[in-house]
N, C-alpha and C positions, 0 to 999 in steps of 0.2 A: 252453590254455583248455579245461575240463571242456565236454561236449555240453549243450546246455540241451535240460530236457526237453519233452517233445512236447506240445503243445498237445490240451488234453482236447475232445474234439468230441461238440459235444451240437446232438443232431438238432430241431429245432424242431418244431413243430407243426407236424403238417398240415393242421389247418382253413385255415391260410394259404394253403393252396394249393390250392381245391377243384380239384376233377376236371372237373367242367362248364365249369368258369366263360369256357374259350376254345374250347373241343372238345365234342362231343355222341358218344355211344358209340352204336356201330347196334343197330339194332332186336335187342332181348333174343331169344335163342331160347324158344320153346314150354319149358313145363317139363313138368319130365322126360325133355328130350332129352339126348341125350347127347353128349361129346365128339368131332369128325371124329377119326378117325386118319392125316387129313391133317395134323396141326398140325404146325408148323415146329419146327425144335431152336433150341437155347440161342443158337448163333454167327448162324444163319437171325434171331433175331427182332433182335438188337443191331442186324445190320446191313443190316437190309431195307428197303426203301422205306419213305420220309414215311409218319406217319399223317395221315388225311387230317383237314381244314383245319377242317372241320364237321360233327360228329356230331350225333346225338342224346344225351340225360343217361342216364346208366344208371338201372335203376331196383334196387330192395335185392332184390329175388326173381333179377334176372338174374344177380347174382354169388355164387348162391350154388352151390355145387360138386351136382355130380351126385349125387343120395341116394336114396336109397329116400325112398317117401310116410313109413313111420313112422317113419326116420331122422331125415327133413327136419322134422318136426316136432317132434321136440329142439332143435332149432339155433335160434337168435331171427335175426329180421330184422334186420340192419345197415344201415347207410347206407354210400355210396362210399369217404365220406370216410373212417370207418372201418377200413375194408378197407386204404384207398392207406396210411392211417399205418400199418396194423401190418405191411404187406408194406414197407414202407421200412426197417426194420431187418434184412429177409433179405441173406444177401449177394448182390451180383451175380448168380453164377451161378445162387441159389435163383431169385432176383425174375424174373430172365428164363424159368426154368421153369415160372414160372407163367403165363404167356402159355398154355401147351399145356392148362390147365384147360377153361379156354370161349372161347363169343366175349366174352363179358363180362371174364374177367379179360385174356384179350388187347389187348381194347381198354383196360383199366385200366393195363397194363402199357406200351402202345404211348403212352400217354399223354405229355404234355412236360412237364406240371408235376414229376412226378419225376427226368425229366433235365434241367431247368433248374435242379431242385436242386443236383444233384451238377455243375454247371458251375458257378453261381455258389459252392458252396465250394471250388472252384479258382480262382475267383477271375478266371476268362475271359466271362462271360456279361456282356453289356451293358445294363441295361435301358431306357437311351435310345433303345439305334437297334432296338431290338426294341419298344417304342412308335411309333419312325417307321413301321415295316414292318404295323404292326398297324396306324395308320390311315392308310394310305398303300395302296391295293386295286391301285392300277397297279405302285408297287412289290413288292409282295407278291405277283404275277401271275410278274416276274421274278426271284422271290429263286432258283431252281432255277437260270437262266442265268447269274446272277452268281457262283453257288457253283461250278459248272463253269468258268466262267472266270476266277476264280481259285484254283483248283487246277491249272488247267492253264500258267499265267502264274508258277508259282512252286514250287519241287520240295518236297512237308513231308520232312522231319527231324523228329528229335525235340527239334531246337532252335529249331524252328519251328512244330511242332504249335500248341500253347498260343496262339500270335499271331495266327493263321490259324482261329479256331473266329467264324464267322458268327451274331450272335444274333439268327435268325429265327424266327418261331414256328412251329411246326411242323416243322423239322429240329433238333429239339435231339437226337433221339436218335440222329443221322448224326452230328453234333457229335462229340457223347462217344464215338462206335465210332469216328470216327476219331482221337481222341485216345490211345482204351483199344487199338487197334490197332497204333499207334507208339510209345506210353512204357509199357504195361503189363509187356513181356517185358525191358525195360532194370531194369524198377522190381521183376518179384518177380526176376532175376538179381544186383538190386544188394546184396537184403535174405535170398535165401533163408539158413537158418541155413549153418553153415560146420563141417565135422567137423575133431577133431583132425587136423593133421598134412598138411590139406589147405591150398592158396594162399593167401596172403596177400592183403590186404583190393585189392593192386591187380592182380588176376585179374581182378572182374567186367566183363563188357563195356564201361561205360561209360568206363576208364580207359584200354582199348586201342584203343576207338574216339578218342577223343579223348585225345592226349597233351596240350598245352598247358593251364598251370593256367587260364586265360581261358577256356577253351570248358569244362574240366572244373567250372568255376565256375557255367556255365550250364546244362549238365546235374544237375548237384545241386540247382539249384535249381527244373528242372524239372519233376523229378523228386519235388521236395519240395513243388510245387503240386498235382501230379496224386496224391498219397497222399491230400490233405484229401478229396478228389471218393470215397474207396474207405471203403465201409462195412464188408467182409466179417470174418469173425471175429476173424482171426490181422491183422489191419491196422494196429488200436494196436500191436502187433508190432512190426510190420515198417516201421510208423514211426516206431518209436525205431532201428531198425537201422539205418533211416535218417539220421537226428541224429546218429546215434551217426558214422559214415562222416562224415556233413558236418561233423562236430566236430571229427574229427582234421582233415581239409583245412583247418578254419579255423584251427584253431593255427598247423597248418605254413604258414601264410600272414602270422599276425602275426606271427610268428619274422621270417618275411623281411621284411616292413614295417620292425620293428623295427632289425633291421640295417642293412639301408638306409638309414633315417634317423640309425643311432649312426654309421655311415660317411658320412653328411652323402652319400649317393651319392639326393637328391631327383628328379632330371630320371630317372632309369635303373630301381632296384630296386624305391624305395620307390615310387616312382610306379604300376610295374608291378602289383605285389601292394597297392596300395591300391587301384587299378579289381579287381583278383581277388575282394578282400570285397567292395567293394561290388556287383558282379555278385553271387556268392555268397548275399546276404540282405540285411536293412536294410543303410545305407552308415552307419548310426550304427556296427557295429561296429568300420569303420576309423577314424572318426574318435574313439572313444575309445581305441583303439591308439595315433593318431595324439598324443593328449594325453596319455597315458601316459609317451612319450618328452619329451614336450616339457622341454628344458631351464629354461624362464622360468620350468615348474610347479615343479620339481623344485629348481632350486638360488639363487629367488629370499630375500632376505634381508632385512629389513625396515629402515631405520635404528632407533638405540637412542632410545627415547623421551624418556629425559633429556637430547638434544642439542636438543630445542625449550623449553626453560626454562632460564633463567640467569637469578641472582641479581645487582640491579640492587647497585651498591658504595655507591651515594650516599641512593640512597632505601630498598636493605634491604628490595627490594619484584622479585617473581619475574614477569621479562619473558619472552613468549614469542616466540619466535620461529620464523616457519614455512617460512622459507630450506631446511631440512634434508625436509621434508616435500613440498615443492615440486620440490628437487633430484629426488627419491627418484620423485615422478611422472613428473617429465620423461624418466627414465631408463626407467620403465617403457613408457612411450607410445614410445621407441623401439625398446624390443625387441619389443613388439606387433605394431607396423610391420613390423621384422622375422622374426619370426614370422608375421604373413601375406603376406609375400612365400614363402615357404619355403612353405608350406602352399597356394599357388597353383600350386608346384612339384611337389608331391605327388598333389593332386587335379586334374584334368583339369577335371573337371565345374567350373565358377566356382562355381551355388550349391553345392557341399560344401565347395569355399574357403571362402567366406563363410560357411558354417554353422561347419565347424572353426574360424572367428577367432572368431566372433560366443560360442562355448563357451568358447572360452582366454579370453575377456575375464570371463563368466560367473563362469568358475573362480577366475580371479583379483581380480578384486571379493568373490567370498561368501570368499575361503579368504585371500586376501594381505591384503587393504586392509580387509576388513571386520573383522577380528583386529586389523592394527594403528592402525586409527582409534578401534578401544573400547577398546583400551590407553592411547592418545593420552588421548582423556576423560575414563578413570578416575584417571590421572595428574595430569590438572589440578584432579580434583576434589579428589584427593588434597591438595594442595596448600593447602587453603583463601583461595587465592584465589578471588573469585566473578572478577575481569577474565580472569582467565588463563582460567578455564573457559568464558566466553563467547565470548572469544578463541578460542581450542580449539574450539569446536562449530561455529559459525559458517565460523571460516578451511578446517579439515577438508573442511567439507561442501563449501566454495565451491572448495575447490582441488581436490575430486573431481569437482562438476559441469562443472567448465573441465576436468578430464581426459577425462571421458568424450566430450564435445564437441569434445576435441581429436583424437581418436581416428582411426587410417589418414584423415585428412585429407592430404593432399600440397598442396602451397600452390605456388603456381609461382612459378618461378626467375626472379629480375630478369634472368642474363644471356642467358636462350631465349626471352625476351619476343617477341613475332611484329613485325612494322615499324611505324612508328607510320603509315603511310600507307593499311594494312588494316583499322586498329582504327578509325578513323573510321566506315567502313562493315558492321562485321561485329562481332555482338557476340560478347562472352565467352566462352570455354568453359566450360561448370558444372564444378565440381570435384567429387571425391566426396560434398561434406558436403552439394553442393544435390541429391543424387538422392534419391527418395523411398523408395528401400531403406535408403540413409545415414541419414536423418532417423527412419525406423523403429528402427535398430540403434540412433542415439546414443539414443534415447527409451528403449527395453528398456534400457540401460545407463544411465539418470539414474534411471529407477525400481529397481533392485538398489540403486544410492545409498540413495534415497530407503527402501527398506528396512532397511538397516543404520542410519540415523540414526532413524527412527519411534521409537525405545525411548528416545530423548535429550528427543527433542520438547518433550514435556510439562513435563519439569524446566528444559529451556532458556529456554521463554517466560517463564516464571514467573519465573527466574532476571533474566530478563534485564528483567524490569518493575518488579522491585525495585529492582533495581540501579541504573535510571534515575532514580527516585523516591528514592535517595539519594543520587545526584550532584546532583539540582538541590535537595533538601535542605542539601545542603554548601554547595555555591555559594551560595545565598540569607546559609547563616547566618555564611559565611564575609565576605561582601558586608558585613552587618549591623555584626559587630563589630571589623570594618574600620571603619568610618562611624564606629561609637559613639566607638571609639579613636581616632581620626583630632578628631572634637569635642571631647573630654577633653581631648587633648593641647593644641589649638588654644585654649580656655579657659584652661588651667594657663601657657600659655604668655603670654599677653593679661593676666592677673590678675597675674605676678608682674613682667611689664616694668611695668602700672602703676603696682604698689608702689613697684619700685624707683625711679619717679620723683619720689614723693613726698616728702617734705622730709626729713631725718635724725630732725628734733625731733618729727615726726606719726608716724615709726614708734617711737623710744622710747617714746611713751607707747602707743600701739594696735597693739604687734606683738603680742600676744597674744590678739587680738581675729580671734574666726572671724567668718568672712564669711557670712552665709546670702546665696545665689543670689538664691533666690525676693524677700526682701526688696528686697535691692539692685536686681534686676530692675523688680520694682515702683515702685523708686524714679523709673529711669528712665524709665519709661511713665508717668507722673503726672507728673512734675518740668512738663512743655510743659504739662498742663493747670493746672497752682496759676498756671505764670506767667501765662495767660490769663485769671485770674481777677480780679478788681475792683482789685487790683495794676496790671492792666494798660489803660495809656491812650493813644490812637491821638488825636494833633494834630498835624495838617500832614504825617507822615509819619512820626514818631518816636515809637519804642514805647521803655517803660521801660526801666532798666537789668536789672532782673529778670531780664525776658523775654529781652533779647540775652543775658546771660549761663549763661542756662540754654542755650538756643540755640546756643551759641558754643561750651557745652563738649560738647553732643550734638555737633555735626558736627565737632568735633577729635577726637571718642570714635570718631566713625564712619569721619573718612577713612584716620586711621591706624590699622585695627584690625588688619592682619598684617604691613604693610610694616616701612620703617623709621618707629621711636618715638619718638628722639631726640628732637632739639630741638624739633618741631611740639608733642609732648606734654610737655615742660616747660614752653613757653610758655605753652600753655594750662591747666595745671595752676595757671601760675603767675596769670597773668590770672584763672582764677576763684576764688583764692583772694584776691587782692586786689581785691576788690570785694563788698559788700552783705554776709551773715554768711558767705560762704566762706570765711576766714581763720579760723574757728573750728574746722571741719576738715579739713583738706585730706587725709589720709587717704580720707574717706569721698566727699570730691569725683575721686580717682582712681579706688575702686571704681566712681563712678556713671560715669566715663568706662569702665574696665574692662568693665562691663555693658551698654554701650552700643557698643561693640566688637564684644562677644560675640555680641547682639544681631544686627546688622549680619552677622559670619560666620555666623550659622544661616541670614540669609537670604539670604546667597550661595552657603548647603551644600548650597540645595533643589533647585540642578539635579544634584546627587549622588548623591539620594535615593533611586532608581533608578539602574540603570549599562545602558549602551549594550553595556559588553564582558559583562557575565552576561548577558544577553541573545544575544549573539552563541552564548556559551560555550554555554550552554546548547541553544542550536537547532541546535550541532552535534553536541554531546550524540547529542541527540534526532533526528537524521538519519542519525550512525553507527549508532544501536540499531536503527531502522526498516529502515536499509539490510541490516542484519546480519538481521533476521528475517522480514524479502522475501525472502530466501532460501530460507524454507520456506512461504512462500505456494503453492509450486510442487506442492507434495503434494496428492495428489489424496486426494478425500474431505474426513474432516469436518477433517481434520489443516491442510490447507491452508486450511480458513475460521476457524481457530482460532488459524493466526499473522494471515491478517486482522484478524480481531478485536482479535489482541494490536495490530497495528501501531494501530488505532484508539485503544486504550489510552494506550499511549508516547506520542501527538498529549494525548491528556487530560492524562495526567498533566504534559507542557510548560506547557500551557495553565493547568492548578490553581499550576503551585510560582510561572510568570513572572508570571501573572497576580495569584492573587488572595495569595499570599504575597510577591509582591518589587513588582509596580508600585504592587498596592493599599495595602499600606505605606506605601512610598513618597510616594503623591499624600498619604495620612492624615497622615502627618509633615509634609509640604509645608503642608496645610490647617493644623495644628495650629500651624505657625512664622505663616504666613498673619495667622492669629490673633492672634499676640501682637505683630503689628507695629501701629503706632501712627502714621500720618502729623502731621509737624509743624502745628500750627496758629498757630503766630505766628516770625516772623524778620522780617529788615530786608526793606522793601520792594527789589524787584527780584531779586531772590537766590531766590526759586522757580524748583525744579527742574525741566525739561520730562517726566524721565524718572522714571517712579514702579517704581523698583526692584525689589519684593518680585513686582508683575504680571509685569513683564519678564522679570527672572528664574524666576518659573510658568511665563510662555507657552513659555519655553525648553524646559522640564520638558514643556509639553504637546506641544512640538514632538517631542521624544526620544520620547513614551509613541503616537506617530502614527506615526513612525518602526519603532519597535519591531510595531508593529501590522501596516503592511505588511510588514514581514519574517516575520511569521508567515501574513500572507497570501501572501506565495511561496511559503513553505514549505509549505503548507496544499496552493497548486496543484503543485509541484513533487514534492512525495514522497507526498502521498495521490493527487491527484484524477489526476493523468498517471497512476500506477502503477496505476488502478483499485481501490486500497482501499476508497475509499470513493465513495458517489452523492451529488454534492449535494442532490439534491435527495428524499434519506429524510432525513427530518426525525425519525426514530426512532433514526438513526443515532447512538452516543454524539458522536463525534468533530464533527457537525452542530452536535447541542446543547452541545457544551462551547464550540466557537466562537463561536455566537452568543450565549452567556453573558460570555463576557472580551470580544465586544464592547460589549454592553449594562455591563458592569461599568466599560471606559474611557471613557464614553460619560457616566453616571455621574460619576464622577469627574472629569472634564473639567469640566463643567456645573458640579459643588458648587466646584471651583477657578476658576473663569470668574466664579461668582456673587460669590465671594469679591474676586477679584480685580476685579472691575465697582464692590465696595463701597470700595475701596484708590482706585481712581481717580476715581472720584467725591467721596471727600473729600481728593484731592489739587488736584481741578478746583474742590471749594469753599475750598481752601488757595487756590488761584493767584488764582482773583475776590477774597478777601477781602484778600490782599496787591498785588495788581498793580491793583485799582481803585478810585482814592480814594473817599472817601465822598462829596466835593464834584462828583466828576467827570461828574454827568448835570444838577449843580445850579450853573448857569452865570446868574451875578449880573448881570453886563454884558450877557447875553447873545449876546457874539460867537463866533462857532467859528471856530477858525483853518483846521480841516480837515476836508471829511469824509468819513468812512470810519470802521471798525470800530476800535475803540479796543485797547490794548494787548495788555490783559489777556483780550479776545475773541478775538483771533489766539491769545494763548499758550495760551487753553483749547482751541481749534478743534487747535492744533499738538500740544496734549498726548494728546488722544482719538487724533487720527488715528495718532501714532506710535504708539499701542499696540494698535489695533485692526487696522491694516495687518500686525502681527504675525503674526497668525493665518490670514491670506490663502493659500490653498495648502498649510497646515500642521493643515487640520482639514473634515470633509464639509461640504458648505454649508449642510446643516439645522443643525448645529450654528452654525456664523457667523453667519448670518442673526437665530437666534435670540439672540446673544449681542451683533449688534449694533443690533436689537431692542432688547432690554434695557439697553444701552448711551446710544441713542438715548431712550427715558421717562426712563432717569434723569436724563439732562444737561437734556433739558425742566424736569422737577423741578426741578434744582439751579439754573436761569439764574432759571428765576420766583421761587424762594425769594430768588435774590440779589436779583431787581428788588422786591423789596417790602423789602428794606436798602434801596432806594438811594434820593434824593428828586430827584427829574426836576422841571428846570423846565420852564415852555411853548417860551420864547425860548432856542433851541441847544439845549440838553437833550432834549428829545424826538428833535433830531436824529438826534443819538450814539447814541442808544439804537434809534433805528428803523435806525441804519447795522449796530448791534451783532447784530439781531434777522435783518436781511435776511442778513449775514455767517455766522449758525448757521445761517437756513435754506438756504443754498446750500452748505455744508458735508453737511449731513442731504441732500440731493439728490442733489451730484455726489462727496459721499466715503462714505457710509455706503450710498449707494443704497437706501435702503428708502423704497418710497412711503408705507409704512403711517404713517411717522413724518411726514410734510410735513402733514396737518392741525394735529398739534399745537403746531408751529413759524408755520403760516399762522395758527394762534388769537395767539400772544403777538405777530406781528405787528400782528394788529388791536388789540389790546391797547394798542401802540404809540401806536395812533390817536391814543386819548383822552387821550394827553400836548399832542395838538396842538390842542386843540380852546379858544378863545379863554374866558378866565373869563365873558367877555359872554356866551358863549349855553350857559350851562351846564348848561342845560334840554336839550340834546342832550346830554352825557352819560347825565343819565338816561333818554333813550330810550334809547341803546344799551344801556343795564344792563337794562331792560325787557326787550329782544328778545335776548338770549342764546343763543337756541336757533338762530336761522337765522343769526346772525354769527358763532357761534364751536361750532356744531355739536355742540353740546352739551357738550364739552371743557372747558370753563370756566363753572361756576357763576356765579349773579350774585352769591352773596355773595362768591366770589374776585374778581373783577371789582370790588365794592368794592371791597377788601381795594387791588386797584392802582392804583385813582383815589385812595385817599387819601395815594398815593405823590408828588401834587404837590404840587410847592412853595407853589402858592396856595388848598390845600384848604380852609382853614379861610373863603378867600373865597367858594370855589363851593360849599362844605359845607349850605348852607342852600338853595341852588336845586337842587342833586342830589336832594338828599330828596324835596323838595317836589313835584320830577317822577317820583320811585319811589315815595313812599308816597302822593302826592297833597295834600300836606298839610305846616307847617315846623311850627319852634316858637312860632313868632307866632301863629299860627293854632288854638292851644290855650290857652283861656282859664277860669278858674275860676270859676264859676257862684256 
């Protein structure tokens, strides 16, 4: 290894260092005096007694040199400071002759700020404990005792000079003489030049005093501290002559490193001659000698990049695989391992261990793995996969951060485990990776990571945000025309079994004949209203043939729409052709069963409408992509708040595709079928259903879209708000506001499906009173009641709410239930008063039934629906009750009740409603004239023509 060359030495300023500032120079001589020729020689001033501790300041007239009057008055006035810089580039022996000018320059020269210079560029001056000693007067009383007593406690050398200089104030120039006294005759013998033909370089003193290359190690070296302290001409010289000499020792020293280490001889040669450099100079020398050799740098091999991609056979689509990649670390972490075992072997010192691993790791991150990880990437880029390349960045990174973390960790041995009788009382030993040197190294080695990916960064996020937003793209539209195809088929299939059941002779003539949907559709939503029309007549319990036949072929349309068709749909095909003008076509009597089918599966397709498994798919989607770009939250700076950000994103963009493109669909298509269903309004008595379908089948729907909702609320705490992505409570945050938007959106849509589904049950509940309670049945001739209690068709309305409102129980927030059974509650008020102004109530039992019917809803609305808010309205049509009971004799209290409105029925009921139900008895037209008479004041008798 060539000599490096000598370091350029540039003398600082000496304003730095005034002359006064700790010393005072004595009283100037008279001018004009002239020099003693007493003054001391050059060897006399280096190494004479302290200057003393406290002088006077010099002043610019006392230094200047002995002149004639008209001499001196050429020369300009200087300052001290002046003076000490330009006598500081004399060499030694000049500076000290100047002493012999005056008292003035002697005391300038005697001075310590010039030789605290030249110690501190040797690099022996302390200026800590030379501030102790300055404010410390009792110390500083002793510093003469202390220096005597240790020189006498310990023999100088010149391998001991240098460690033995005292940084007291006021002996600094004892210091340096006794340095310049012991290393000066080693230093100009080591450098003087060399004539032809004379000794070779191992003549000079320092190689026959000290044979061993350890001690010769230390004499070079300090030898090469005391050059920097020498200013004199020929010095940059003779401090390359110096270089030069320690340049060839240092070769001849990595040589033998070298060898040692290629003969694996670590404990013996190498070890020897790597304490030699590092004695020598920095210990960096040896340990880049030391990596120089290193096998791992030199003959490591990277795997071939095309063994982490293989083409998929079946899908034709490029898998990655990072087995070969991981292998490839593993192997590396344990030559590392081994490689700092061997380098603990080498270096004595632990921290140059630790420094030489902590470099080989260095090395091998910027130069091994940082090469073959940006081949890795370009490869995948190459490929036009976007998965394989997010795959690639991602896995890369994650399987170097687990290398670097894995790193000289030693894990302890299950069978050295200590007894289990100790471990109860004694904890753990920390292993390497809990010490905080460890934790430092593995951090400097995740940051080198972390620099080799920063170039990927940028295109990864991005990559990697799109690519989410087209997977839940997919999935949605995949979802979609799954559905649509799935109905199609489901209709095709529904339309041609009913053909097929129709007669041979109805398809001869109309097989040529298209079907419009929408018509036939129409047909059967209309059909139940014609036959309710003046068609239809209700005596003693028997509705027209019309009506049942219409009836009869809806519910064989509906029960068999996917199962088996057979014979249930012959019958009935046949049945409503033989009857009323059916036989006219019976073609067009299997399309309206066909459509009535159809009907029926749309609205058992609504809990489809949405899917539970996109939903699933997707939010794991969206937890591998979060999970994959948490990985670079870890970067420090802006890099790391920018995969933040991105992972806030990824949460959005779930949020947008599940939300407002697959559930809000969904409920809209829900709503949309909602719509077109139609509840029966006439069948044979008893034959109402408890269960109104199209609701049932929504609240299922609403059940799944509640479901779905908490799974996004795990997700939400489990991958953002644990990870610290996001605050909940920055309300600026995108990922804040995107949530509480798809919540306000299901929320929404729950409500307009709930309203809907509230209007479904309501006119299923004025289905069930208008079937299930005769018209005669509050209007009782005889007057007897067999029994009393809540009559049939009050049970089956009371049975019909609660099974559909108890649906909802635990499957929705309670502001939402509450409100919905709220609304529930008004309406069924609505719909009983409507019925009871159908119905004609006698005095005698009739009023009974009805006040049993009235007390049965309010106990219902109490103890099933729990809302108090509803019991006024239920405690009005009670009182309502009353006036069924009230004797034709004093019919004059009807009209006071109708009078006072406001304190019996609290406003809730008008008095013309209140009419409206007294003219619901059976004897109105008796009491009709004393009602009045007590409302208006006045009958018809009582109006007479003038």
């Amino acid at each position: 290894m060539p000599a490096r060359p000598s370091p350029t030495l540039t003398l600082p300023a000496r304003a730095a260092m005034p002359l006064g500032k700790h010393h005072e120079s004595p009283r100037s001589a008279p001018r004009g005096s002239r020099a003693l020729s007493t003054t001391p020689s050059a060897d006399t001033i280096v190494h004479d007694s302290p200057a003393p501790h406290t002088t006077r300041a010099l002043s610019a007239s006392s230094v200047l040199p002995i002149l004639s009057s008209s001499a001196r008055s050429k020369i300009p006035s200087l300052s001290p400071e002046i003076y000490e810089r330009v006598l500081a580039y004399l060499p030694l022996r000049d500076y000290v002759v100047c002493a012999q000018v005056s008292r003035a320059f002697r005391q300038l020269v005697y001075d310590d700020a010039s030789w605290i210079f030249r110690l501190r560029c040797m690099r022996v001056w302390d200026d800590a404990e030379a501030e102790e000693y300055r404010t410390n007067p009792m110390l500083m009383r002793s510093a003469k005792q202390i220096i005597q007593r240790d020189l006498a406690s310990k023999p100088i050398t010149p391998l001991s000079v240098l460690t033995s200089v005292h940084s007291i104030p006021g002996y600094a120039r004892l210091e340096f003489a006794r340095v310049h006294r012991v290393l000066a005759p080693l230093f100009c013998d080591l450098t003087n030049p060399r004539q032809d033909g004379a000794a070779t370089v191992a003549d000079p003193q320092v190689f026959t005093m000290y044979r061993t290359p350890e001690l010769q190690a230390l004499i070079l070296r300090a030898l090469s501290q005391f050059s920097l302290g020498m200013f004199d001409a020929d010095s940059d010289v003779r401090r390359q002559r110096l270089l030069g000499v320690a340049g060839v020792f240092e070769n001849a020293a990595i040589h033998e490193l070298e060898t040692g280490i290629d003969e694996r001889d670590y404990d013996g040669r190498a070890r020897r001659y790597a304490a030699v450099l590092a004695a020598l100079n920095d210990p960096n020398t040896a340990i880049q000698a030391y990596l120089q050799r290193s096998p791992l740098l030199l003959s490591t091999v990277t795997p071939s990049t095309s063994r982490c991609f293989r083409l998929d056979e079946k899908t034709r689509q490029i898998k990655v695989d990072m087995s070969p990649v991981k292998a490839f670390l593993g192997h590396l972490n344990r030559a590392i391992a081994d490689e700092d075992i061997i380098a603990r072997k080498v270096f004595a010192d632990t921290d140059l261990a630790n420094k030489t691993t902590h470099l080989l790791v260095e090395r091998i991150i910027d130069d091994v793995l940082g090469d073959y990880c940006s081949a890795l990437v370009e490869r995948a880029h190459d490929t036009g996969s976007i998965d394989a390349y997010l795959l690639v960045v991602s896995g890369t990174y994650s399987a170097l951060v687990d290398f670097v973390f894995g790193l000289l960790v030693r894990r302890p041995d299950p069978d050295s485990a200590p007894p289990s009788t100790s471990s109860a009382t004694s904890s753990p030993t920390p292993q390497p990776s809990d010490t905080p040197e460890m934790r430092a190294f593995h951090l400097d080695a995740r940051d080198m990571v972390d620099r080799i990916y920063e170039q990927h960064v940028d295109l990864y996020l991005q990559e990697e945000l799109d690519r989410f937003r087209e997977l839940c793209e997919a999935e949605v539209s995949k979802f979609d025309r799954s559905a649509a195809q799935d109905e199609r088929e489901k209709e095709t299939i529904l339309r041609k079994r009913y053909r097929e059941l129709a007669p041979a002779d109805a398809k001869s003539g109309g097989a040529a004949e298209k079907f419009d949907f929408l018509a036939s559709f129409k047909k059967v939503l209309l059909l139940p209203v014609v036959a309710m029309g003046p068609a239809m007549t209700i005596a003693g319990g028997v509705m027209s043939s019309t009506s049942s036949r219409a009836s009869s072929s809806m519910r064989a349309g509906t029960t068999g729409a996917i199962d088996d068709v057979g014979s249930e749909k012959q019958s009935t095909i046949n049945g409503s052709s033989g009857s009323g003008n059916g036989n006219k076509d019976p073609l067009a009597s299997a399309e309206l069963a066909a459509n009535a089918a159809i009907l029926t599966s749309r609205l058992e397709s609504i809990k489809t409408l949405f899917s539970l498994e996109v939903a699933l798919d997707m939010i794991q989607a969206a937890r591998e992509s979060i999970q994959r770009t948490f990985l670079f939250t870890l970067f420090d700076g802006q890099t790391g708040e920018e995969a933040k950000e991105q992972c806030q994103l990824i949460f959005v963009a779930l949020l947008e595709s599940l939300g407002f493109h697959h559930i809000q669909r969904g409920f809209d298509r829900a709503l949309q079928h909602l719509a077109e269903y139609r509840p029966p309004t006439a069948t044979e008595p008893g034959s109402a259903s408890e269960n109104v379908e199209p609701l049932v089948i929504f609240l299922e729907l609403v059940n799944v879209g509640d479901l779905i909702q908490q799974m996004v609320d795990v997700f939400y705490e489990k991958e953002l708000i644990s990870r610290r992505l996001v605050d909940r409570t920055d309300f600026l945050s995108p990922a804040v506001k995107e949530k509480k938007r798809f919540e306000q959106m299901l929320d929404e849509q729950v409500a307009l499906g709930l309203n809907r589904g509230i209007d479904v049950l309501m006119e299923q509940v004025e289905f069930v009173l208008l079937t299930e309670q005769r018209p005669d049945e509050f209007n009782l001739l005889d007057g007897t009641v067999s029994m009393v209690g809540p009559t049939a068709a009050a049970v089956k309305v009371v049975k019909t709410v609660s099974l559909h409102t108890k649906l909802l129980v635990g499957n929705t927030d309670k502001t939402t239930l509450d409100v919905f059974l709220q609304e529930v509650g008004l309406r069924l008020y609505a719909s009983i008063g409507k019925h009871i102004k159908r119905q004609t109530v006698s005095v005698d039992g009739g009023a009974v039934l009805l006040i049993s019917d009235l007390n049965y809803y309010y106990g219902f609305v109490d103890r099933g629906l729990r809302q108090r808010a509803l019991l006024p309205y239920f405690a009005a049509l009670r009182e309502i009750a009353q006036l069924y009971l009230i004797d034709p004799r004093s019919a004059r209290e009807i009209g006071a009740v109708m009078t006072d409105v406001v304190q019996r029925f609290a406003g809730i009921i008008t008095a013309d409603e209140v009419l409206e139900y007294v003219q619901r008895r059976a004897d109105w037209l008796l009491v009709k004239r004393d009602v009045e008479k007590a409302v208006y004041g006045l009958g018809l008798t009582d109006c007479r023509v003038m």
